[in-house]
C-alpha positions as CSV (number, residue, x, y, z in Angstrom):
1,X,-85.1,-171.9,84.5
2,X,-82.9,-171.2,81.3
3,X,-86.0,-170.3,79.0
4,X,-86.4,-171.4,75.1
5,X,-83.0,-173.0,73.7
6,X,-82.4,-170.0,71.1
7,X,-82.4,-170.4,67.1
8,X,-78.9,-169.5,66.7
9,X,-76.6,-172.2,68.8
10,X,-74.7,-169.7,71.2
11,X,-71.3,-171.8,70.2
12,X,-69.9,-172.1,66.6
13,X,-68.9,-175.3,67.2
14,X,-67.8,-178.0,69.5
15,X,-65.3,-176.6,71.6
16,X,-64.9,-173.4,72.7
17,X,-60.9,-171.9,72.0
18,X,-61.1,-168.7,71.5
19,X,-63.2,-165.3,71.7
20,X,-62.2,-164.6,68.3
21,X,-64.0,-167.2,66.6
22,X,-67.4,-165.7,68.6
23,X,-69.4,-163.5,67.1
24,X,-71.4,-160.7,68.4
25,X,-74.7,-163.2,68.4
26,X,-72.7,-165.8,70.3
27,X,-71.7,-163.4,72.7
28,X,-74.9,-162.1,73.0
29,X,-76.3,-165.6,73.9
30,X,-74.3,-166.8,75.9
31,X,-74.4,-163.2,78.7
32,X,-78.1,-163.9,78.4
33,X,-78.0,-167.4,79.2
34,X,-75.4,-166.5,82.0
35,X,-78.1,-163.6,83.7
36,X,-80.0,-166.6,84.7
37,X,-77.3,-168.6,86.3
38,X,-76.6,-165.8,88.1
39,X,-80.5,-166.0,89.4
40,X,-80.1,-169.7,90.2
41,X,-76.5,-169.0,92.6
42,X,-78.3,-166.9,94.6
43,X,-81.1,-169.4,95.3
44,X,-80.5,-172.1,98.2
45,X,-80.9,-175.2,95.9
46,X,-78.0,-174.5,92.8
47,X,-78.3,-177.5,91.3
48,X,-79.6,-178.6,88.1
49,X,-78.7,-182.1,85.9
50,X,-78.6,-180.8,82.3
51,X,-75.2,-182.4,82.2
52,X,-76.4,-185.7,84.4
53,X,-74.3,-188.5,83.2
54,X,-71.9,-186.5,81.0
55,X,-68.1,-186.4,82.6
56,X,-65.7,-183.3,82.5
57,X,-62.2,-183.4,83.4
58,X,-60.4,-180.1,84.6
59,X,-56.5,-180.4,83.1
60,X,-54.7,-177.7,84.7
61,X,-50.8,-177.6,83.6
62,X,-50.3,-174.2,85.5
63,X,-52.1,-173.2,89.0
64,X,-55.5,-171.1,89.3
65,X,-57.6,-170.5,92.4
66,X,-60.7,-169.0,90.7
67,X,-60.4,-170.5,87.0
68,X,-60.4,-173.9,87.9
69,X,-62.7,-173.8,91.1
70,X,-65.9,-171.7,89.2
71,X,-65.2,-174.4,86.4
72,X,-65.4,-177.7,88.7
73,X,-68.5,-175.6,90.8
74,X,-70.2,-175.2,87.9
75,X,-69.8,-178.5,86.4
76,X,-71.1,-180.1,89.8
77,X,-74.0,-177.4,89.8
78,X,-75.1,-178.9,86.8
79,X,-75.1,-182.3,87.9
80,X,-71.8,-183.5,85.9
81,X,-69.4,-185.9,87.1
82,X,-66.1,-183.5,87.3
83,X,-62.4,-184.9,87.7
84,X,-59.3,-182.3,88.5
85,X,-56.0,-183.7,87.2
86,X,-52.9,-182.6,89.0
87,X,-51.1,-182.8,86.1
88,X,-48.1,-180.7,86.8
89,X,-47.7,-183.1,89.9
90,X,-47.5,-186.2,87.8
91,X,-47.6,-187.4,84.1
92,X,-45.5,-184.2,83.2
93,X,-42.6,-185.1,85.8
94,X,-42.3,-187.8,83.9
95,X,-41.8,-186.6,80.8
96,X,-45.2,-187.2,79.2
97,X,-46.3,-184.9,76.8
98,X,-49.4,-183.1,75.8
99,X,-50.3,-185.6,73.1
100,X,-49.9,-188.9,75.1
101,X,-51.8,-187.2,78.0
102,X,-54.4,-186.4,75.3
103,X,-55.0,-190.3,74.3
104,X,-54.8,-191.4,77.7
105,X,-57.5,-189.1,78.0
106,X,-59.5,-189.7,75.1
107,X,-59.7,-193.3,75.9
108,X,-61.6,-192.6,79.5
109,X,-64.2,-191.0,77.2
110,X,-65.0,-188.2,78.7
111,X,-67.6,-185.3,77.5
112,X,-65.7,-182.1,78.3
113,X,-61.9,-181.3,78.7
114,X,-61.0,-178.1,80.5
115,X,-57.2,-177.4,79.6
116,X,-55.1,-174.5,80.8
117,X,-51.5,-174.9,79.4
118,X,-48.6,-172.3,79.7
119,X,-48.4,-172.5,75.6
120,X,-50.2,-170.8,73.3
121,X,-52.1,-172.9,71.5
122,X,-52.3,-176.0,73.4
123,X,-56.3,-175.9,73.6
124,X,-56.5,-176.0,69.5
125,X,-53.9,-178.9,69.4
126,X,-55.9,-180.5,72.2
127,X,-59.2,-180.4,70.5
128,X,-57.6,-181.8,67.6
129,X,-56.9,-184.9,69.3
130,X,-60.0,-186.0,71.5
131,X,-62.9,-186.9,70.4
132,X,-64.8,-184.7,73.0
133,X,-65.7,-180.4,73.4
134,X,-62.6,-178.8,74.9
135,X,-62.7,-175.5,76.8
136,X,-59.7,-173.0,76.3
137,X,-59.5,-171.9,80.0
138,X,-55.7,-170.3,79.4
139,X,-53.0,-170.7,76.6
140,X,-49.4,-168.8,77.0
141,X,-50.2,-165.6,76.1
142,X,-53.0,-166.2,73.4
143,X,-56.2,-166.2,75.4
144,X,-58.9,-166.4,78.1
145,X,-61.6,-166.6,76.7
146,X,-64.0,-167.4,79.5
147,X,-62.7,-164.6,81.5
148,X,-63.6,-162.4,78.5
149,X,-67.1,-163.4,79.0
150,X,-67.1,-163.3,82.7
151,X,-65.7,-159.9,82.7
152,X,-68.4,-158.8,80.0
153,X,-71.0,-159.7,82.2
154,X,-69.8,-158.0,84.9
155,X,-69.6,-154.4,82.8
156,X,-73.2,-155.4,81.3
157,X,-75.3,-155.8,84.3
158,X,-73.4,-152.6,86.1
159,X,-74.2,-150.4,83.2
160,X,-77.3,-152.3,81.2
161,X,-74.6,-152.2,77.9
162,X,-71.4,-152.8,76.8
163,X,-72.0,-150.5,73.0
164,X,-70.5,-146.9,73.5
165,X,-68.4,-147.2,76.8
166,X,-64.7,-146.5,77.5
167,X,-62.6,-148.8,78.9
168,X,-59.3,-149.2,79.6
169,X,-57.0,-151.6,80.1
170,X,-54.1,-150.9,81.9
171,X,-50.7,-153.0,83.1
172,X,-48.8,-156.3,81.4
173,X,-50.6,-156.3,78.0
174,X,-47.7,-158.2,76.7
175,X,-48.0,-161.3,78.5
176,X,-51.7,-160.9,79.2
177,X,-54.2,-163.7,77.1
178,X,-56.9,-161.9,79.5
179,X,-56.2,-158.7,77.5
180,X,-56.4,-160.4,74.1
181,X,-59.7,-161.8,74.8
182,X,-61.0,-158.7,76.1
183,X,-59.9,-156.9,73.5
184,X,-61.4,-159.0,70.9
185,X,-64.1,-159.4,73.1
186,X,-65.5,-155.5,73.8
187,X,-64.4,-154.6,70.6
188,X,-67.2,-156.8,68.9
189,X,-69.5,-155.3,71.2
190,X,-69.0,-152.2,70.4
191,X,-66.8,-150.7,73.6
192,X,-64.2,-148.3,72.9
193,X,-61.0,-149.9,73.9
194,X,-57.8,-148.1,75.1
195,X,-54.4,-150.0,76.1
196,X,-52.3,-148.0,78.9
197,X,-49.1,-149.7,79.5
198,X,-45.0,-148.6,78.8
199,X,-44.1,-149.3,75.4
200,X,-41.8,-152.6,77.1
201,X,-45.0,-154.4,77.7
202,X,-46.7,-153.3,74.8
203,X,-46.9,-155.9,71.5
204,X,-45.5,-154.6,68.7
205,X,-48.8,-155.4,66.5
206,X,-51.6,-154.8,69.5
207,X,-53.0,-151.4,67.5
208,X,-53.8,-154.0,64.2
209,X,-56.8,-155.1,66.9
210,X,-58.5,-151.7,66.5
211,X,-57.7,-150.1,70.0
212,X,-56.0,-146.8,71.7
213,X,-52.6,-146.9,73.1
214,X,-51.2,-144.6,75.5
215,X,-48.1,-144.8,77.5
216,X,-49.4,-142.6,80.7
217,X,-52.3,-143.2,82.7
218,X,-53.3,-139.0,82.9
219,X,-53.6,-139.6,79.0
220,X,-55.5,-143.2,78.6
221,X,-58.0,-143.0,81.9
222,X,-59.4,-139.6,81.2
223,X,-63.2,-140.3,80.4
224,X,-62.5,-144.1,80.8
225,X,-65.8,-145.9,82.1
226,X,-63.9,-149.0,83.3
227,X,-60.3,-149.4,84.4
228,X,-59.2,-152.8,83.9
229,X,-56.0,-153.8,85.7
230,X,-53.8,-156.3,84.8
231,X,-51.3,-158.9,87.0
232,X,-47.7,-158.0,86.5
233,X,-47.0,-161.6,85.3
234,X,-43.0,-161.3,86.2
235,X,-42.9,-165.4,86.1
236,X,-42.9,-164.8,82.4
237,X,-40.7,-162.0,82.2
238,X,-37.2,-162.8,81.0
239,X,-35.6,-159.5,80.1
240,X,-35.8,-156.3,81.6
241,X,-39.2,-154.9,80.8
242,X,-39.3,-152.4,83.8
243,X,-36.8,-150.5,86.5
244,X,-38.5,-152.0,89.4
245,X,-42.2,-153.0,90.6
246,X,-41.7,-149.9,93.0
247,X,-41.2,-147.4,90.0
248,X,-44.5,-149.2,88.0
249,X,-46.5,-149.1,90.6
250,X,-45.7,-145.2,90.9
251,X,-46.5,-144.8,86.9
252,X,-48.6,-147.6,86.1
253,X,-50.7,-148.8,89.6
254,X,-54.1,-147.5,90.4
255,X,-54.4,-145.7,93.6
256,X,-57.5,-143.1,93.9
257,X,-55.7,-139.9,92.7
258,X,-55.1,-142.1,89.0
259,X,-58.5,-142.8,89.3
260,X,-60.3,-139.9,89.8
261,X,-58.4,-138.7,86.2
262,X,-61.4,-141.2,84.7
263,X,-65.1,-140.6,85.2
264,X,-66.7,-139.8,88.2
265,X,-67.5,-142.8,89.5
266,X,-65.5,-145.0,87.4
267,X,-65.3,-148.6,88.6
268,X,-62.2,-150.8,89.0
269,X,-61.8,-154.7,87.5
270,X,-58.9,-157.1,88.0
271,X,-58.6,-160.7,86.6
272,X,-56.6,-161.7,90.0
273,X,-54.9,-162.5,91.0
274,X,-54.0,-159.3,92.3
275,X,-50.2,-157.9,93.2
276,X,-51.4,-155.3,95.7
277,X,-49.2,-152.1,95.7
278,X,-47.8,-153.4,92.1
279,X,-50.6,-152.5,89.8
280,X,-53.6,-152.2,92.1
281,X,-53.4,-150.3,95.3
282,X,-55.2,-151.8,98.0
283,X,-58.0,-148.9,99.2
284,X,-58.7,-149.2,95.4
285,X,-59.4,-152.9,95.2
286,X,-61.3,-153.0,98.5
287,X,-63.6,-150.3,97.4
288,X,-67.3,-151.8,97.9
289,X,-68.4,-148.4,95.7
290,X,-65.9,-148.6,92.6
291,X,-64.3,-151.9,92.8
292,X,-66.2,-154.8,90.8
293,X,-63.4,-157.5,91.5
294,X,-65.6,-160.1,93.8
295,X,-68.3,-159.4,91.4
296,X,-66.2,-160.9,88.3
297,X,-65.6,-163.6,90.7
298,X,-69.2,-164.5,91.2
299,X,-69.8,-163.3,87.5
300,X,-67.2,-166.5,86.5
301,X,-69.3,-169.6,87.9
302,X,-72.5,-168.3,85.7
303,X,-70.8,-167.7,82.7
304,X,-68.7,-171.6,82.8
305,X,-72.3,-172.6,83.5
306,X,-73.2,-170.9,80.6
307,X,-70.5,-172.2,78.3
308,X,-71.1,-175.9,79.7
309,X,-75.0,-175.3,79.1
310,X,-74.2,-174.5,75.5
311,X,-71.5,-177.3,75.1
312,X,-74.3,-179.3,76.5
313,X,-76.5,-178.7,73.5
314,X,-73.7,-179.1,70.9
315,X,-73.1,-183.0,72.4
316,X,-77.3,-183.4,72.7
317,X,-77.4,-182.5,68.8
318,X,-74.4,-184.0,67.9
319,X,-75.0,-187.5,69.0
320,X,-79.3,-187.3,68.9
321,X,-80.3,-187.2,72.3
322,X,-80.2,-184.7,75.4
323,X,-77.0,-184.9,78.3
């Protein structure tokens, strides 16, 4: 179903931590080998055992709906044996650490370690520690890379590329590792990236990455192919970074009159998930013309399928033999 395993590995390495350590090839590789997951979803029978007999654990420190589902759906779609630690619900209450979690771990031997972990870095640390591939699926405010990828996908099949187009990405940059990744992400590929956000949730460096910034929405979504939204992520908020959600959502949240100032027939992605009526209006989200939102959601089991494919073929050529 997947084709010819290509010349280049689509992975650098073992793990997978970041988009920045991708390069355009990997990228590349890895949307193609997602197009025919997509295929295989759509199909009655999903399931495939390239990753028969190898086990993946999902450690989740903070909550996801979509994240940690399309990971643990695509794990079991490809036949692995896949484990969801509540972590924040037990070894953490009790004051173990990332590290003694890590060797506990380790010592189960499993094949593939999901982690999302509210601090930046965490995945790196982790993969120093374990003897098996770990996948970055959220660190603090560093990045998200599978999301990246997923959201990639979702631009590529709508308009056959990814070189040449506009997009912008609008809302909580500051706190946002989905915006680093993308950033780092369309930017390799050749996208023209702009940044629309007050300068209070703006990073200071963020124009070092080779993008636009603009501080009103009339100014950053005129001729904009995409408008990427972003979650107000308040929880990590601890000054005062805006008057009120009311007062952003008037300046900063996407209702059709903001949209119309980008291309006609501009379409509308959000990570989720979503604050409606904070940075995403609802008629807007719940457009079936503009809106790509349940797209990226389908978009995210074939890409983890993807990224657990190629893990797959990192751990066949590592140790000699195929999963």
């Amino acid at each position: 179903m997947t084709g010819t395993t290509p010349a280049l590995p689509l992975l650098p390495g073992a793990h997978l931590l970041s988009v920045e350590e991708l390069g355009a090839q990997h990228i590349s590789g890895l949307l193609d080998l997602a197009e025919s997951y997509v295929d295989l979803n759509r199909q009655v029978a999903k399931k495939r055992d390239l990753l028969r007999g190898r086990t993946m654990i999902n450690l989740f420190y903070e909550s996801s709906t979509r994240t940690q589902s399309s990971f643990e759906l695509a794990g079991k779609r490809l036949g692995a044996d896949v484990m969801n630690m509540s972590v924040g619900q037990s070894s953490v209450k009790k004051g173990e650490t990332l590290i003694d979690t890590a060797m506990t771990l380790n010592a189960m031997r499993p094949d593939i370690l999901v982690i999302r972990h509210a601090d930046s870095g965490a995945a790196a640390l982790l993969s120093r520690k374990v003897a098996c591939s770990v996948i970055n699926a959220g660190d603090g405010s560093h990045e998200h890379p599978s999301q990246a990828l997923l959201d990639a996908l979702t631009i590529r099949r709508r308009f056959g590329r990814i070189e040449g187009l506009t997009i912008a990405i609008c809302g909580d940059i500051l706190h946002s590792r989905v915006a680093r990744s993308n950033i780092l992400l369309l930017t390799k590929m050749g996208a023209h990236v702009r940044l629309v956000a007050p300068r209070t949730l703006l990073p200071r460096d963020i124009a070092r990455l080779g993008v636009e910034i603009f501080n009103r929405m009339e100014e950053g979504l005129a001729g904009a192919d995409v408008v990427m939204m972003l979650r107000l992520q308040l929880e990590r908020m601890t000054g005062s970074f805006l008057p009120s959600t009311r007062e952003f959502f008037h300046l900063y949240g996407l209702d059709h009159k903001k949209l119309a100032l980008a291309k006609p027939g501009a379409l509308v992605m959000h990570p989720g998930p979503m604050n409606r009526g904070v940075e995403i209006d609802s008629a807007v989200a719940d457009d079936t013309e503009r809106s790509l939102i349940q797209e990226q959601v389908e978009m995210g089991v074939a890409v983890r399928m993807a990224i657990l494919d190629a893990l797959s073929r990192q751990l066949s050529n590592s140790k000699g033999g195929t999963p």
